[in-house]
mmCIF file of the N, C-alpha and C atoms, coordinates in Angstrom:
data_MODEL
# 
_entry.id   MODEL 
# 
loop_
_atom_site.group_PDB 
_atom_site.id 
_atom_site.type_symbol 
_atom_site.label_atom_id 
_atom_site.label_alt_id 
_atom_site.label_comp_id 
_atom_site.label_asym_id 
_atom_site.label_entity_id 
_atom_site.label_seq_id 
_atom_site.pdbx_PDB_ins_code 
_atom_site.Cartn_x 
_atom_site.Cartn_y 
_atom_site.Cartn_z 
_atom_site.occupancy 
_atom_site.B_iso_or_equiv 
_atom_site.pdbx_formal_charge 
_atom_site.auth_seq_id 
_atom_site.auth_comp_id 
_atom_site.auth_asym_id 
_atom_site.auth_atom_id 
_atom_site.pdbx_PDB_model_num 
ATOM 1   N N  . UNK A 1 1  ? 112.133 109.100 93.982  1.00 0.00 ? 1  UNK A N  1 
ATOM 2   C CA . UNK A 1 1  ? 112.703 107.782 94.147  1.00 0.00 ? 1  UNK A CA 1 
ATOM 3   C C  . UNK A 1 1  ? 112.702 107.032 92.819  1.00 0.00 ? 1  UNK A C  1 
ATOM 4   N N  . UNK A 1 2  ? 111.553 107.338 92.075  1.00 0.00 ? 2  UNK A N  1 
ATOM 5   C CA . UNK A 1 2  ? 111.451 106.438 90.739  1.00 0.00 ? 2  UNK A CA 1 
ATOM 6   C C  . UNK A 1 2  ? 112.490 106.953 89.564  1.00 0.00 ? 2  UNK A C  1 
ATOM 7   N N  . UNK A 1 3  ? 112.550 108.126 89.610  1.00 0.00 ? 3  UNK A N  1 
ATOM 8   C CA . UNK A 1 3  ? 113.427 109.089 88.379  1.00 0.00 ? 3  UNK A CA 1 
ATOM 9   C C  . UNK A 1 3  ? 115.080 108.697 89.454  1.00 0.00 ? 3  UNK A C  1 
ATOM 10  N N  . UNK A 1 4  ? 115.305 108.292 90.579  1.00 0.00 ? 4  UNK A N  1 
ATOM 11  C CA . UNK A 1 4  ? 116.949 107.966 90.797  1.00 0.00 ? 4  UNK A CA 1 
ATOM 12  C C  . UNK A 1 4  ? 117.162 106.548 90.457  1.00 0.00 ? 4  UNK A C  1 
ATOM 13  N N  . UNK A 1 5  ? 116.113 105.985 90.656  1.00 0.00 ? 5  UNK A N  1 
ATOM 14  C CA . UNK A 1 5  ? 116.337 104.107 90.059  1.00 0.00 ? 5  UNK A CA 1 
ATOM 15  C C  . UNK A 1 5  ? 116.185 104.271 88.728  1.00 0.00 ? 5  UNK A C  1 
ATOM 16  N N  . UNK A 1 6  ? 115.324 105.398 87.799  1.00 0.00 ? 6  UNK A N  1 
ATOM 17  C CA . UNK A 1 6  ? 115.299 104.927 86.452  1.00 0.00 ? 6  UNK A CA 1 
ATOM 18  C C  . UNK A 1 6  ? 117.065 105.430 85.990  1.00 0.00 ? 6  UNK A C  1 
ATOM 19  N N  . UNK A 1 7  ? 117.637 106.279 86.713  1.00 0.00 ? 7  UNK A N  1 
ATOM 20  C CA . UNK A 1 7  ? 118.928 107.044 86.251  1.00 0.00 ? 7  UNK A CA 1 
ATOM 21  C C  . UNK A 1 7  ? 119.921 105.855 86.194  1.00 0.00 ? 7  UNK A C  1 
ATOM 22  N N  . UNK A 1 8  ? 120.014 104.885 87.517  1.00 0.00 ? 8  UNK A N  1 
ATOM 23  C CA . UNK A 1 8  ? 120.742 103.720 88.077  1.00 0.00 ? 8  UNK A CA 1 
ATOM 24  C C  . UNK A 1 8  ? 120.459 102.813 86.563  1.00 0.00 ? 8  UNK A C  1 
ATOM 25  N N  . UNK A 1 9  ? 119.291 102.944 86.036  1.00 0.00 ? 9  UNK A N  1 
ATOM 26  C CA . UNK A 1 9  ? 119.087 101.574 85.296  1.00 0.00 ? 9  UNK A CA 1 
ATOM 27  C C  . UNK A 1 9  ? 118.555 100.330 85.800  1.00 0.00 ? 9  UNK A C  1 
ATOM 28  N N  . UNK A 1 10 ? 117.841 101.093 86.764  1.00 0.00 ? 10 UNK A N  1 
ATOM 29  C CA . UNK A 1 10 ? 117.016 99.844  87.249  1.00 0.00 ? 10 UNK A CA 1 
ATOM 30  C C  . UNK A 1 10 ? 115.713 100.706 87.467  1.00 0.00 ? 10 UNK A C  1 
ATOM 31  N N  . UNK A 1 11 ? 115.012 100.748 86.051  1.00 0.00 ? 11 UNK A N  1 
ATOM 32  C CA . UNK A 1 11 ? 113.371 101.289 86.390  1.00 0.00 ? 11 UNK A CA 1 
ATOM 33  C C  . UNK A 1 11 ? 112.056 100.773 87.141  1.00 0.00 ? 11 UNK A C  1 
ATOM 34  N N  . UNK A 1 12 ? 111.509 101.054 88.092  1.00 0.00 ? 12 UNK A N  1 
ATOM 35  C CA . UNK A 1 12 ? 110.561 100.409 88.970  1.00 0.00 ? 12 UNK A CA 1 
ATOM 36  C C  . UNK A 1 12 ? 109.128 100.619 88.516  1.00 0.00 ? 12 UNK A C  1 
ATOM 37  N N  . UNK A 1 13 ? 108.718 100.186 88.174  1.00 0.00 ? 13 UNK A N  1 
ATOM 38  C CA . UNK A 1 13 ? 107.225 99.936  87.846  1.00 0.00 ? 13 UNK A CA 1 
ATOM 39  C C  . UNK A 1 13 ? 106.498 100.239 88.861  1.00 0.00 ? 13 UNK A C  1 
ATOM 40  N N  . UNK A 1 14 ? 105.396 101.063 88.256  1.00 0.00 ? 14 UNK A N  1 
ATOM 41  C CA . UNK A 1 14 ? 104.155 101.234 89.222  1.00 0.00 ? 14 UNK A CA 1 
ATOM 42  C C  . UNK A 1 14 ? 103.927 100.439 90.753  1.00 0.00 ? 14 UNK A C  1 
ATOM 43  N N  . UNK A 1 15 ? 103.360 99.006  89.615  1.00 0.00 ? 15 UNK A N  1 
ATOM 44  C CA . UNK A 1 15 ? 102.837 97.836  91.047  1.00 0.00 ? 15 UNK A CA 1 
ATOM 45  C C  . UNK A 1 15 ? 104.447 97.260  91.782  1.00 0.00 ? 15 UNK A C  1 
ATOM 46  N N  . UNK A 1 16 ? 105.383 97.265  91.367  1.00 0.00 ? 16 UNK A N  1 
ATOM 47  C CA . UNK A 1 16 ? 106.398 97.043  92.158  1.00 0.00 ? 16 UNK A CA 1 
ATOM 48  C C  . UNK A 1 16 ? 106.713 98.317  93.088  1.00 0.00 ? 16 UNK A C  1 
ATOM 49  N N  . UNK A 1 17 ? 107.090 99.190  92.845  1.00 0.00 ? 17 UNK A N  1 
ATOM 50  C CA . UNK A 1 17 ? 106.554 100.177 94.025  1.00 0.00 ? 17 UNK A CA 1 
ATOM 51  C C  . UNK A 1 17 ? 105.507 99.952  94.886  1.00 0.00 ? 17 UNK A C  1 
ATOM 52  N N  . UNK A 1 18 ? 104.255 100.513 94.499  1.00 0.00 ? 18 UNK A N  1 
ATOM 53  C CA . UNK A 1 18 ? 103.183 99.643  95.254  1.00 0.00 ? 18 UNK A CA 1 
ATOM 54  C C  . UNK A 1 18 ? 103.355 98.301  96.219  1.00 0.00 ? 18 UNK A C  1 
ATOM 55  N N  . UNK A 1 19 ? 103.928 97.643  95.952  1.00 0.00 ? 19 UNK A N  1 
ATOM 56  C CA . UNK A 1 19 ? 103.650 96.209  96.352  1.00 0.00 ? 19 UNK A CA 1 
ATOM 57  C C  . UNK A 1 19 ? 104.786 96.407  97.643  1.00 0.00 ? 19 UNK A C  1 
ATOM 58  N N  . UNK A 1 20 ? 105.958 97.000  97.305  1.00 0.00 ? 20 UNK A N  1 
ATOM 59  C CA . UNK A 1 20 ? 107.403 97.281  98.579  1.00 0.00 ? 20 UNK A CA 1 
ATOM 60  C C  . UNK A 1 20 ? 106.196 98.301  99.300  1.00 0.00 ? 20 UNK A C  1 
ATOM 61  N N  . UNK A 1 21 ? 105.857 98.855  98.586  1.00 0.00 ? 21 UNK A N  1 
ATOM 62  C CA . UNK A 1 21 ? 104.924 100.336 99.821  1.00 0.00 ? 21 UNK A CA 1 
ATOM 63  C C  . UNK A 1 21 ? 104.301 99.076  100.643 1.00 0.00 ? 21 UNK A C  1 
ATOM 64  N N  . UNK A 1 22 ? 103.404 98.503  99.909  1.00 0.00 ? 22 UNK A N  1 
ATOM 65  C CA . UNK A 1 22 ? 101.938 97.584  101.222 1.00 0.00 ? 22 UNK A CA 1 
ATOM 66  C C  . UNK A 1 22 ? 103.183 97.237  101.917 1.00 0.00 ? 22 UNK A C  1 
ATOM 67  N N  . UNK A 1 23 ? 104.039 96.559  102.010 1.00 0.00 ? 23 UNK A N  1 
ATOM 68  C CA . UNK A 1 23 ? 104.952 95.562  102.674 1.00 0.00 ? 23 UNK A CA 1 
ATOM 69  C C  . UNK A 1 23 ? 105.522 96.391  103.818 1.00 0.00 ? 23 UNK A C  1 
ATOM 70  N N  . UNK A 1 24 ? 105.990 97.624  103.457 1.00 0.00 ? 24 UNK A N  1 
ATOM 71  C CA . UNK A 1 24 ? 106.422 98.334  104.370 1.00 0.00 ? 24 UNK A CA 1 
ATOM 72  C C  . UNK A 1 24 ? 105.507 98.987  105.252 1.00 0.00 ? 24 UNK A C  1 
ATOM 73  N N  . UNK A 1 25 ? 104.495 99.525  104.945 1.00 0.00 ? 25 UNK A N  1 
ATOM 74  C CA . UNK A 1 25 ? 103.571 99.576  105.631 1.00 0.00 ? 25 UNK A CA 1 
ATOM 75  C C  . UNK A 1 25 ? 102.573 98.922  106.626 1.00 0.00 ? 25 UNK A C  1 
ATOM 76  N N  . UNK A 1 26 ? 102.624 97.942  105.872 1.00 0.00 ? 26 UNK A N  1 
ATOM 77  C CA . UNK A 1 26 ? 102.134 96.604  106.690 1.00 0.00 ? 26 UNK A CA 1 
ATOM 78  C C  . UNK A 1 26 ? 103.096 96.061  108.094 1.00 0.00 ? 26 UNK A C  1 
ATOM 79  N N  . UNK A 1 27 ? 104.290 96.274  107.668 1.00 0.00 ? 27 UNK A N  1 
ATOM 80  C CA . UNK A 1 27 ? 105.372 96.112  108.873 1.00 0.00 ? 27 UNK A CA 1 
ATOM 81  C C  . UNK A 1 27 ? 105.852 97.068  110.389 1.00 0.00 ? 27 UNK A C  1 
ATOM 82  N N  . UNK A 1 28 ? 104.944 98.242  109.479 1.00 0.00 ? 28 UNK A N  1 
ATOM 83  C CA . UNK A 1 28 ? 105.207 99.608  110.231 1.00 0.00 ? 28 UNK A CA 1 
ATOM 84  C C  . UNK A 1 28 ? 103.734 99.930  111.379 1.00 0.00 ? 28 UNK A C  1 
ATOM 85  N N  . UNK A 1 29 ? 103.266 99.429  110.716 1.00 0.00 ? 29 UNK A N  1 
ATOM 86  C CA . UNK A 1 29 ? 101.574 98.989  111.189 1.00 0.00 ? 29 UNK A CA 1 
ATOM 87  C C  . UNK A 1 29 ? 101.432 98.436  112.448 1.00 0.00 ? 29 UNK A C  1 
ATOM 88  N N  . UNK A 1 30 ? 102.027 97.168  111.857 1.00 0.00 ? 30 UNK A N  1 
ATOM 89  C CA . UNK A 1 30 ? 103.012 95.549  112.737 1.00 0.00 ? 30 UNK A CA 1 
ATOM 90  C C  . UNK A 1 30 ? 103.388 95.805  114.150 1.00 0.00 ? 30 UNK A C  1 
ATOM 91  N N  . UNK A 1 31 ? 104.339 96.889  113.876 1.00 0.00 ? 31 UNK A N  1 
ATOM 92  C CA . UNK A 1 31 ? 105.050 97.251  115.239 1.00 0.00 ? 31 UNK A CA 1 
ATOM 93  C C  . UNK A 1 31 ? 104.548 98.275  115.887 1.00 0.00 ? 31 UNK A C  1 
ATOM 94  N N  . UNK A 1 32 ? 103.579 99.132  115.301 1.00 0.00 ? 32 UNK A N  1 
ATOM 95  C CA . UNK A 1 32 ? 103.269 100.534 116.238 1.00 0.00 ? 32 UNK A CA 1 
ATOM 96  C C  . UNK A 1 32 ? 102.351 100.165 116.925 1.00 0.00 ? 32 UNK A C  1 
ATOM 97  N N  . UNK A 1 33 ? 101.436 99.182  116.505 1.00 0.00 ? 33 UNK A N  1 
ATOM 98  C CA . UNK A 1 33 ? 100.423 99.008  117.399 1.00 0.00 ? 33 UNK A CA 1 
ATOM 99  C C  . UNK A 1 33 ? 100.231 98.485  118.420 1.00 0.00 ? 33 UNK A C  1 
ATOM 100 N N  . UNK A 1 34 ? 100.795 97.770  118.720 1.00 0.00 ? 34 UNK A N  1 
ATOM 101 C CA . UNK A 1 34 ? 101.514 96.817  120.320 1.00 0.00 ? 34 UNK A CA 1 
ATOM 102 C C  . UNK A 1 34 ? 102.104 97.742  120.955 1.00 0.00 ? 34 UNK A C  1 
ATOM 103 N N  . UNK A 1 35 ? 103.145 98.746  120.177 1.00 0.00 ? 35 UNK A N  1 
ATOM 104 C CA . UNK A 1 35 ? 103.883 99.807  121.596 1.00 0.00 ? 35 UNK A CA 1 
ATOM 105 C C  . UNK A 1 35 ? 102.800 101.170 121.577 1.00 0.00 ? 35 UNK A C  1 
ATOM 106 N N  . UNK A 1 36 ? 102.206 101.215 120.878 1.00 0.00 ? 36 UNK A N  1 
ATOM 107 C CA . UNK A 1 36 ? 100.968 102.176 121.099 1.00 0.00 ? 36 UNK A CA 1 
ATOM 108 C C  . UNK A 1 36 ? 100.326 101.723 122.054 1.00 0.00 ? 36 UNK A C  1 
ATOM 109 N N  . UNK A 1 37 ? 99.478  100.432 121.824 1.00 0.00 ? 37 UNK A N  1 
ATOM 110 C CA . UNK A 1 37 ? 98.949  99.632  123.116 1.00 0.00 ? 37 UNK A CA 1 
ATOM 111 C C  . UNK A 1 37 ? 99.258  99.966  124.265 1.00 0.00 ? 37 UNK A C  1 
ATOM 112 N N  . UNK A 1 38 ? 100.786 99.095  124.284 1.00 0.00 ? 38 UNK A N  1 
ATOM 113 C CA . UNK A 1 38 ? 101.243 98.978  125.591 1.00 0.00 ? 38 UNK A CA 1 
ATOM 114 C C  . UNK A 1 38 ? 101.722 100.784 126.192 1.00 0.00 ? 38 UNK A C  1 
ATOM 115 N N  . UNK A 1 39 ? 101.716 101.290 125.464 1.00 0.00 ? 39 UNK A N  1 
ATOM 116 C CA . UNK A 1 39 ? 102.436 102.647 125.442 1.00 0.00 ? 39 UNK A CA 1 
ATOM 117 C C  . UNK A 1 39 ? 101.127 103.606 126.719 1.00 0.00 ? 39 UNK A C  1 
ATOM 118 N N  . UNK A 1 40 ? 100.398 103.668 125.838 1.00 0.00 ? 40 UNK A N  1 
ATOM 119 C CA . UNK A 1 40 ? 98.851  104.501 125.933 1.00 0.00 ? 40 UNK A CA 1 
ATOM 120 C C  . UNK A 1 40 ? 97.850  103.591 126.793 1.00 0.00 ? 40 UNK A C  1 
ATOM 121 N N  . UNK A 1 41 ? 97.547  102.264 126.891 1.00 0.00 ? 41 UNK A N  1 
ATOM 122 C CA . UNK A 1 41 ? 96.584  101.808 127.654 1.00 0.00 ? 41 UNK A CA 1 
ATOM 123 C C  . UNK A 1 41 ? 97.093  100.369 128.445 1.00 0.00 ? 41 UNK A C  1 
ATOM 124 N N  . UNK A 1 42 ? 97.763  100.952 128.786 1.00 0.00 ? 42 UNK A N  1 
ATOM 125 C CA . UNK A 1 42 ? 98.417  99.577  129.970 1.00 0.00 ? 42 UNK A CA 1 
ATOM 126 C C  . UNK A 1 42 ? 98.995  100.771 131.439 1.00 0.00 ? 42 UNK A C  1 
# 
């Protein structure tokens, strides 16, 4: 992913990677765990 944005001309830095990862993760987190919940123990 980093070597096709550096090709584009738009190079991504370490902590900017990083920082979209927590975010996305954090969102993905967000939503599984309520339909896991409700999924598995309801």
């Amino acid at each position: 992913m980093l070597g096709i944005a550096e090709k584009a001309g738009r190079p991504i830095s370490f902590w900017e990677f990083t920082r979209y990862g927590l975010v996305v993760t954090a969102v993905t987190i967000a939503l599984a765990v309520p339909y896991l919940w409700l999924r598995y123990l309801l």
